[in-house]
C-alpha positions as CSV (number, residue, x, y, z in Angstrom):
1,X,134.5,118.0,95.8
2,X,131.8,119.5,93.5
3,X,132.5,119.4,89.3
4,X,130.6,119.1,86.2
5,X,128.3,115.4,86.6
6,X,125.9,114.4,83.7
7,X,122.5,113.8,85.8
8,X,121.8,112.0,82.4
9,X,124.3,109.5,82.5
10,X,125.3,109.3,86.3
11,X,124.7,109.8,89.9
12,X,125.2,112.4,91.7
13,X,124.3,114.3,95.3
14,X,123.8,118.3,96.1
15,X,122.7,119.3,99.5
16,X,119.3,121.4,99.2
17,X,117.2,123.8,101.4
18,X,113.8,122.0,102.0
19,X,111.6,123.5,105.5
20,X,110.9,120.9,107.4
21,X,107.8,120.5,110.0
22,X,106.6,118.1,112.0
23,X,102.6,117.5,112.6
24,X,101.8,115.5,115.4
25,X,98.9,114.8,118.1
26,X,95.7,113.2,118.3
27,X,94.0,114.8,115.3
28,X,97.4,115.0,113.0
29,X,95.7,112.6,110.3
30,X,92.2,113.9,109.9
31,X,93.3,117.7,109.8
32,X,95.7,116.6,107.5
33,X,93.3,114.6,105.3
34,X,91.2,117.9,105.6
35,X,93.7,120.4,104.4
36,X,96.2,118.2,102.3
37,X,94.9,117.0,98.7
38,X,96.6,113.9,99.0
39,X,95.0,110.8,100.2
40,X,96.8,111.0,104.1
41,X,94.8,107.8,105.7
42,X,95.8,105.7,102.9
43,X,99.6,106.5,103.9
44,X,101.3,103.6,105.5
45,X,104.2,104.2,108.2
46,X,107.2,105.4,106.4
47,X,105.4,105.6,103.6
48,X,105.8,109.6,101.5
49,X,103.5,111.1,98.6
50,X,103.5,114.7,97.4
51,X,100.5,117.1,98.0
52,X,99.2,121.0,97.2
53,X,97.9,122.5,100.0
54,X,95.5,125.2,98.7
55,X,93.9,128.3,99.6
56,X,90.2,128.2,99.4
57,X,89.8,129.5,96.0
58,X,92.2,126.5,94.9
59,X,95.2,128.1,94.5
60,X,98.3,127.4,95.9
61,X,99.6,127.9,98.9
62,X,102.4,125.0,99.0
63,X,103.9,122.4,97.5
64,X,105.2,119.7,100.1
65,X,106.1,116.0,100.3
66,X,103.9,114.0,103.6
67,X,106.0,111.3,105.2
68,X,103.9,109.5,107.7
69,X,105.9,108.4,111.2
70,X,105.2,105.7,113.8
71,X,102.5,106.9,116.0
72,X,100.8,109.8,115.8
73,X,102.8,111.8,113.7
74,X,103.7,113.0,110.2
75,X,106.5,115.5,108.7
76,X,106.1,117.8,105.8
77,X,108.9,119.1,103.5
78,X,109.1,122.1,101.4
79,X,111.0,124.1,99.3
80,X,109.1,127.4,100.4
81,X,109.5,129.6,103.3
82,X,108.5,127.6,106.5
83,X,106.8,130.4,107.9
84,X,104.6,130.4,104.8
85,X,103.7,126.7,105.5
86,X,102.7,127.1,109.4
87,X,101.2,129.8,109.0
88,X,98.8,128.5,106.6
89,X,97.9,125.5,108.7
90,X,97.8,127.3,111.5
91,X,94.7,129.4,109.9
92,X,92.3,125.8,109.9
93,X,93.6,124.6,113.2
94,X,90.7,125.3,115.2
95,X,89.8,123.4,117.9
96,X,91.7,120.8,117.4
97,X,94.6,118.5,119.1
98,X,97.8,119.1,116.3
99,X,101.4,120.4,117.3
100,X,103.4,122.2,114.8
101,X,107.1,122.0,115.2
102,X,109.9,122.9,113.4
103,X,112.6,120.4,112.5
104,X,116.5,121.6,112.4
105,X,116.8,118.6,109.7
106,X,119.2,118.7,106.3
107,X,118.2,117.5,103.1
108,X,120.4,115.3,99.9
109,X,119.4,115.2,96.7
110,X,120.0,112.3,95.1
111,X,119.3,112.7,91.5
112,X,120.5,110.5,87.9
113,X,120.1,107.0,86.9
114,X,120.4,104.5,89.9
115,X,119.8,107.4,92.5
116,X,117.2,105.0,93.9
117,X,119.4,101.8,94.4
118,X,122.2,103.9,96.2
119,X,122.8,103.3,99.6
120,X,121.8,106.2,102.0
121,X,121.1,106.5,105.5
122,X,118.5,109.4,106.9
123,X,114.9,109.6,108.9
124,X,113.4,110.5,105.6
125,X,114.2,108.5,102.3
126,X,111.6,110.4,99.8
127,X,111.2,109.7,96.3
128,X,111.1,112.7,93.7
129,X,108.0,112.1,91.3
130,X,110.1,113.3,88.4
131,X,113.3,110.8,89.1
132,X,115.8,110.6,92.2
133,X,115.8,110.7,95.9
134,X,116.0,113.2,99.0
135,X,117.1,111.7,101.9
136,X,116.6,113.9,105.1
137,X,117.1,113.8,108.7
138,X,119.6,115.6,111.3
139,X,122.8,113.9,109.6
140,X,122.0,112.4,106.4
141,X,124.1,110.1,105.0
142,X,125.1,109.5,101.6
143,X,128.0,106.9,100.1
144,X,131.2,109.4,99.5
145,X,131.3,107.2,95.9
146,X,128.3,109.2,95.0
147,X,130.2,112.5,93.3
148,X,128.8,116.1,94.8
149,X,127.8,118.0,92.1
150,X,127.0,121.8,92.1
151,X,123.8,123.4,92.8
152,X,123.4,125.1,89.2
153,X,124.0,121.2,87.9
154,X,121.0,120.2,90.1
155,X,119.2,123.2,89.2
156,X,119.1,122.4,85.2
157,X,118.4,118.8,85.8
158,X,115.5,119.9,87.9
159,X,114.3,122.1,85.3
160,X,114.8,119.6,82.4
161,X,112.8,117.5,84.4
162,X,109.9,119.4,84.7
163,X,109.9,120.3,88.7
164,X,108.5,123.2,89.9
165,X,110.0,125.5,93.0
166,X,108.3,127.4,95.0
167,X,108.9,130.8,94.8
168,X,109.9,130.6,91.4
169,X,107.1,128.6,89.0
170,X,104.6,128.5,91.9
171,X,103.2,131.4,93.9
172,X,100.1,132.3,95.6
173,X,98.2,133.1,92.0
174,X,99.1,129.9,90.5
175,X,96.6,127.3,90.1
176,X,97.6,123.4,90.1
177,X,96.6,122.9,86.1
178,X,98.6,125.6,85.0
179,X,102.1,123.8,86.8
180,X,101.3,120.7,85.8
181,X,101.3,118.6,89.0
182,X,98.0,117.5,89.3
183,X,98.4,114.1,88.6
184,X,101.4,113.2,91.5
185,X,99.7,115.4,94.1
186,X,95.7,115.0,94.1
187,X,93.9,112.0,95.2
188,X,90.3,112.5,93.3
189,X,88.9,109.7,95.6
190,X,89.9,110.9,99.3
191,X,86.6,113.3,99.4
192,X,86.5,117.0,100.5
193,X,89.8,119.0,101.0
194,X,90.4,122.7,101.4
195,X,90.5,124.2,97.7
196,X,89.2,120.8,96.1
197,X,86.4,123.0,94.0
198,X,88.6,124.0,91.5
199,X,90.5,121.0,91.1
200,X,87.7,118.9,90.9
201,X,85.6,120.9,88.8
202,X,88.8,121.6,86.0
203,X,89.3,118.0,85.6
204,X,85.2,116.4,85.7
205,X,85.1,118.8,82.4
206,X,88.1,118.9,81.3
207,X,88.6,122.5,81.5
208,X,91.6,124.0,80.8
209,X,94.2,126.7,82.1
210,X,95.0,129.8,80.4
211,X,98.8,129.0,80.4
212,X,100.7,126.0,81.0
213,X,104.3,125.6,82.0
214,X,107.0,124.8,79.2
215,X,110.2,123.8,79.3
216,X,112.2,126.4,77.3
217,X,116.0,125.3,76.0
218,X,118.3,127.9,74.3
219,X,121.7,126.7,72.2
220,X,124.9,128.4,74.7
221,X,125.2,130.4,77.6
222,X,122.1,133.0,77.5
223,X,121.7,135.5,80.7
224,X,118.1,134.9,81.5
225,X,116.2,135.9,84.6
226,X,112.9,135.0,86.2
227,X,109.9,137.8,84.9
228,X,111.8,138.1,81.0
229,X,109.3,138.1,78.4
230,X,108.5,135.0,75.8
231,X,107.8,136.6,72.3
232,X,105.8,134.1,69.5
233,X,107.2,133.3,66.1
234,X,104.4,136.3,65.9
235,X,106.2,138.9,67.8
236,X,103.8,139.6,70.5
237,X,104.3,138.0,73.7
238,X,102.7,134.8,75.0
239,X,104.6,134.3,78.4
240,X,106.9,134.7,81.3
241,X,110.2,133.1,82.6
242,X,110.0,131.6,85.9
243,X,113.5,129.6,86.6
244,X,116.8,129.5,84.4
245,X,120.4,127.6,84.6
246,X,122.9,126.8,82.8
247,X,123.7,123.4,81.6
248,X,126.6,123.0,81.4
249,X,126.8,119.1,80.1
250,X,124.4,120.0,77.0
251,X,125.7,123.3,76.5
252,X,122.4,125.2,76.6
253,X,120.2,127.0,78.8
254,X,117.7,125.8,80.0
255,X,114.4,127.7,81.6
256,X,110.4,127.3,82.7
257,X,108.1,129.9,82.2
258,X,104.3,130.1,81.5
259,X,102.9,130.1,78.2
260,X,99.6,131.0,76.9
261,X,97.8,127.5,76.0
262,X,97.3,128.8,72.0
263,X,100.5,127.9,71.5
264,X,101.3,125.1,70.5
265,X,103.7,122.5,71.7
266,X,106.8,122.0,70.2
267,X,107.4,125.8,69.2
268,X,110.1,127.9,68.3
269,X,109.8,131.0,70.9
270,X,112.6,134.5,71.1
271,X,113.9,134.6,75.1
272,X,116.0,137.9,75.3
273,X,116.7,138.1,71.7
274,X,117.6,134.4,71.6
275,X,115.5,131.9,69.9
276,X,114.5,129.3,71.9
277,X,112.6,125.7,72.0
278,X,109.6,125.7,74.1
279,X,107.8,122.3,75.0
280,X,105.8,120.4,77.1
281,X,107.4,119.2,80.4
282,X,108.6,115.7,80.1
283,X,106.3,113.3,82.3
């Protein structure tokens, strides 16, 4: 049974959509070294770390959590369309000895204080760099102490947490600086990857992005929608909304959107004629 659960203060599960693919054969680790920007031959069996995989130009194709398996084999998770994801390894897979197969698996989130010490049963157990657990398999199993909560409840605890979705705060024009991931999903010492130029090159000189994304909190119940103008305590407007819910615990709502890097952090921002308190993301 679903209800209203502080992620704050307690534990609490939600199932989630999350693509899952497995990557296997002779060549598995060194394509996905190649394309991945995560370190993949330092992973250890069982062992998970997030990655970007890139287009090129450095911009993002996909978000997705590597899990290396016994043998020969490794699965990758993702919030985004799962065509999206083979498709894009499928362009670099030349001449070489790698099966892609999609996996009918379900996903748990596990999320609030103590998520990690709860008792759950799954192929996957994968941690979540901003706090919590998925656990993933073809039946995952999780206590039924653990109370369900609703997906809008996991959806504001994901935003006040700073997580980006795919689809939502990431698409194919963002770059990694601008969602504020790079440091949980780039290995600067593995060597080349596909769309390491940018990376690279942004944090050697310390370049940075024309926007960043903020964590935007408004006092009661506000109808927001992904694409709704940010206005500055100046009146013109300085960004976007990605991703909005409703908490209900704090009483707010809460939102991500892109905002132009002149602005500084903490600042008092308008959201459809609602003032609003924009911030970095909590890490």
């Amino acid at each position: 049974m679903t209800g209203t659960v502080d992620l704050s203060t307690t534990v609490g599960v939600c199932p989630v959509e999350r693509a899952v693919l497995s990557v296997a054969g002779p060549d598995a680790a060194t394509f996905l070294h190649g394309q991945l920007s995560q370190d993949i031959h330092g992973l250890t069996e069982g062992q998970s770390a997030w990655s970007l995989i890139l287009q090129p130009q450095g911009r993002i194709d996909a978000l997705v959590r590597i899990t290396r398996r016994a043998g020969k084999q490794f699965v990758l998770d993702t919030d985004g369309p799962l065509e999206q994801l083979t498709t894009r390894l499928e362009r670099f897979m030349l001449r070489t000895d790698v099966t892609l197969e999609a996996l009918d698996w379900r996903c748990l989130a596990v999320r609030g204080p103590g998520a990690g010490e709860a008792t759950v049963s799954g192929e996957i157990i994968g941690p979540v760099p901003t706090g919590g657990i998925d656990v993933l398999g073809p039946a995952p199993i999780v206590p039924p102490q653990v109370p369900q909560v609703d997906p809008e409840t996991l959806e504001a605890h994901r935003i006040r947490a700073g997580f980006p979705r795919m689809g939502l705060d990431i698409d194919s024009r963002t770059i990694p600086a601008e969602a504020e991931v790079v440091p949980w999903t780039v290995s600067f010492t593995k060597g080349c990857f596909t769309g390491q130029e940018l990376v690279a090159r942004m944090d050697s000189r310390g370049n940075t992005a024309p926007r960043y994304l903020r964590l935007l909190v408004v006092a009661g119940r506000v109808r927001l929608a992904g694409g709704d103008p940010i206005t500055g305590s100046g009146g013109g407007e300085v960004g976007v909304v990605t991703s909005t819910a409703w908490d209900a615990g704090a009483g707010t709502t809460v939102a991500l959107g892109y905002i132009k890097r002149s602005v500084e952090m903490p600042s008092e921002v308008e959201l459809a004629g609602h003032r609003a308190q924009a911030s970095a993301l909590p890490r």
